[in-house]
C-alpha positions as CSV (number, residue, x, y, z in Angstrom):
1,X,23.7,-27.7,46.6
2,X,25.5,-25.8,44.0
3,X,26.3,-22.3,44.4
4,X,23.5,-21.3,41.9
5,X,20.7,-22.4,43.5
6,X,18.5,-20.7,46.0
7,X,18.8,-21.8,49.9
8,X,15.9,-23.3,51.6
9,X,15.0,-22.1,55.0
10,X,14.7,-24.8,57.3
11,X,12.3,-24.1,59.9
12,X,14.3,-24.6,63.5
13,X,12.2,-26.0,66.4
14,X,11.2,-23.3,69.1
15,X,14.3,-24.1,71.1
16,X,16.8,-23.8,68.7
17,X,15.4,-20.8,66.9
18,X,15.6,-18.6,70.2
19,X,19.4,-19.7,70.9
20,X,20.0,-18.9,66.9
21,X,18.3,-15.4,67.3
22,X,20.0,-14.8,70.9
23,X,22.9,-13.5,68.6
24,X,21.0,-10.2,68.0
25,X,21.7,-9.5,71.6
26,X,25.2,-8.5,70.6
27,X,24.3,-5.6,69.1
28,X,23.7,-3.6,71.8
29,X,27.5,-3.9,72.6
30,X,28.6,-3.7,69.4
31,X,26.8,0.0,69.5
32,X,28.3,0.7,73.1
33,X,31.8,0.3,71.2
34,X,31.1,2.8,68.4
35,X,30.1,5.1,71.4
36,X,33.7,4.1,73.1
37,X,35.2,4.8,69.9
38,X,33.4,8.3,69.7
39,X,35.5,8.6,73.3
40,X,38.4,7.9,71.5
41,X,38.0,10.1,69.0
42,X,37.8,12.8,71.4
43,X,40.3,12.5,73.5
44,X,43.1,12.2,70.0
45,X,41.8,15.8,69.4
46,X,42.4,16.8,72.8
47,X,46.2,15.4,73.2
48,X,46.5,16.7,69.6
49,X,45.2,19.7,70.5
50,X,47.6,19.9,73.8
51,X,50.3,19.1,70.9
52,X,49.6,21.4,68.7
53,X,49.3,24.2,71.2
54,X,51.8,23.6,74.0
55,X,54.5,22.1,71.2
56,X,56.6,25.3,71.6
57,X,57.0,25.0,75.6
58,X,57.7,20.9,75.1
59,X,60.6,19.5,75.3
60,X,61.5,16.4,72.9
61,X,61.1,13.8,75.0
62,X,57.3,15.2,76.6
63,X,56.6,15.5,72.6
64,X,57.4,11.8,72.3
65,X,55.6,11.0,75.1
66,X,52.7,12.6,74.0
67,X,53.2,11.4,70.3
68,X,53.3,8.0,71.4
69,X,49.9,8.6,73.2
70,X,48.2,9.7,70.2
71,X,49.5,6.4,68.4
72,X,48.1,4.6,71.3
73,X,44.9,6.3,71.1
74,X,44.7,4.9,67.3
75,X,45.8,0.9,68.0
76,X,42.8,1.2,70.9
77,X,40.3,2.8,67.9
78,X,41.9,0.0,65.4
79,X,41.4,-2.4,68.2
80,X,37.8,-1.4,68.0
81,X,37.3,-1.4,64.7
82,X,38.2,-5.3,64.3
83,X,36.1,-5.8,67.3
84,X,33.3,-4.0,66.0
85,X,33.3,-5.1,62.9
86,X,34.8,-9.0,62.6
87,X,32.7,-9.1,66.0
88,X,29.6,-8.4,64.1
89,X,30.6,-10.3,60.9
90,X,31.7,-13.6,62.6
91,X,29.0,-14.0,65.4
92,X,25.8,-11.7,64.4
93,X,25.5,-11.6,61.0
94,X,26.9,-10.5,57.5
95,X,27.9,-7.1,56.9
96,X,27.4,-7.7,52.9
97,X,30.9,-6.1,52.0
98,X,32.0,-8.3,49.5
99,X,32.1,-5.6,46.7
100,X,32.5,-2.6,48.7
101,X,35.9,-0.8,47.5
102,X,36.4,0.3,51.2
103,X,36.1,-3.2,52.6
104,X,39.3,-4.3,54.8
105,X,41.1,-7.5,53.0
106,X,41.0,-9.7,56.2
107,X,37.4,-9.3,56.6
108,X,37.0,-11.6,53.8
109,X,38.4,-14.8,55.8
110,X,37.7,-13.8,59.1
111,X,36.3,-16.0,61.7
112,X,36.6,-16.8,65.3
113,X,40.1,-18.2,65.3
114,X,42.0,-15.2,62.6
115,X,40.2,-12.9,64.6
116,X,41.7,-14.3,68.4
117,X,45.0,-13.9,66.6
118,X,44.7,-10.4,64.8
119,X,43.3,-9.4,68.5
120,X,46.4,-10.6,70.5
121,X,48.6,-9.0,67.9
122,X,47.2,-5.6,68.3
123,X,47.2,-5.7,71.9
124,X,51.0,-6.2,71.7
125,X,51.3,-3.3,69.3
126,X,49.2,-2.0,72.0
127,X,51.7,-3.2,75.1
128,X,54.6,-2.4,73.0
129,X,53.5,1.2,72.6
130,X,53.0,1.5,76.5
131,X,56.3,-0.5,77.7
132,X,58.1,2.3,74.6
133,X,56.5,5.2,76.8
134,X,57.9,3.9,80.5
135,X,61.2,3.1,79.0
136,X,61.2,6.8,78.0
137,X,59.9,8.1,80.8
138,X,62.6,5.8,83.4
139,X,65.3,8.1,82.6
140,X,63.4,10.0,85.6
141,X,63.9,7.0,87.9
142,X,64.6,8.3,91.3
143,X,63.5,11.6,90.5
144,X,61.0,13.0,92.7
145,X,58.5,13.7,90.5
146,X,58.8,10.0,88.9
147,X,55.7,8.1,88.2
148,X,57.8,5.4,87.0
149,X,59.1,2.8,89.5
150,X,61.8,-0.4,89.0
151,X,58.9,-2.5,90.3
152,X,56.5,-1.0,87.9
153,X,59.0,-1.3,84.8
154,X,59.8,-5.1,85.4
155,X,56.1,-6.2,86.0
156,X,54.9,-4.0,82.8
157,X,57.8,-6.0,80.8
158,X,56.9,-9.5,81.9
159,X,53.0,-8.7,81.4
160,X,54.2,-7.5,77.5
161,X,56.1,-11.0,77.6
162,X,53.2,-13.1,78.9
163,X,51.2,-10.9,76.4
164,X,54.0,-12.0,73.1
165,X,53.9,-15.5,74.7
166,X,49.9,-15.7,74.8
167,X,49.9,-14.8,70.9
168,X,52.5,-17.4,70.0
169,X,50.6,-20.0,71.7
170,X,46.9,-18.9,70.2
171,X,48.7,-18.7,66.6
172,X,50.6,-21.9,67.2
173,X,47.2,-23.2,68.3
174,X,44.9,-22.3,65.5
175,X,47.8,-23.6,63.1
176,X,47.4,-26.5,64.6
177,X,43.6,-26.9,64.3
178,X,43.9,-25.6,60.4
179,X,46.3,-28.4,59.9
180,X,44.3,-31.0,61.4
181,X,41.2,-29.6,59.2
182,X,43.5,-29.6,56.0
183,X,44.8,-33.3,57.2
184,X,41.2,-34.9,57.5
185,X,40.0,-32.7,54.2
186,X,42.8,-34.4,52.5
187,X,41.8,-37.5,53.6
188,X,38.8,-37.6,52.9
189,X,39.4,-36.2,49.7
190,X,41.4,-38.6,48.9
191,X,38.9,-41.6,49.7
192,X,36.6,-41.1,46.9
């Protein structure tokens, strides 16, 4: 069928048609995470607030902390956003953004697999941004005060490193499956 001609819906047996339309029961979370987002949203303005009005009384290394909580905040909300929205796009239905100026480039070849990846990378960023903040904050090792333990440091850096190691293996993975999809395209391809 070229790309000109109109599709044909094919009428699915009653089965088949209610797994196919099951799909809309997604929504409902993908509308729970806009309201989680909303949360989000809040809480940056408080901590920015907190910022904002306590930044004279702050030390550097509290206004770091609290710096690097804000950026947190924002990877969570960016975490949502390709959730929401690649969610939506690769197992409900088609979002229709194709000329939209505002559209984000990797929507456009999203599916299941680029979005497994682009998930585990942001939470790394994610990891990352919480492993930067007990680093900071284990110069107060031993202190009394300290939240931060030795325990607590080494278990959050092998859960960042089981978290880098996960990625590599579900990027090395879907490289693997693209090749072998290139490989048998090529193939047969070639045979005609």
């Amino acid at each position: 069928m070229s790309e000109n001609q109109p599709r044909v819906a094919t009428r699915l047996a009653p089965l088949p048609t209610l797994i196919f339309w099951s799909r809309w029961l997604q929504v409902p979370l993908y509308l729970g995470l806009i309201v989680a987002q909303g949360v989000y949203v809040f809480l940056f303005l408080k901590e920015l607030w907190h910022l904002i009005h306590d930044a004279v009384n702050l030390g550097e290394q509290q206004i770091m902390l609290i710096v690097l909580g804000l950026i947190d905040v924002v990877m969570i909300s960016n975490l949502l956003v390709m959730v929401i929205v690649g969610g939506y796009e690769t197992f409900v239905s088609r979002l229709g953004l194709e000329r939209h100026p505002d559209q984000p480039e990797w929507l456009s070849h999203v599916n299941a697999s680029v979005l497994k990846v682009k998930l585990a990378m942001a939470i790394i960023g994610i990891s990352s941004i919480h492993l930067l903040k007990t680093f900071i904050e284990a110069g107060t090792l031993g202190a009394g005060d300290s939240k931060v333990t030795i325990a607590g440091v080494m278990w959050q850096t092998i859960i960042h490193a089981i978290f880098i190691l996960s990625a590599i293996g579900i990027a090395y993975t879907d490289k693997l499956m693209h090749d072998s999809v290139a490989s048998s395209k090529r193939r047969v391809d070639g045979s005609h």
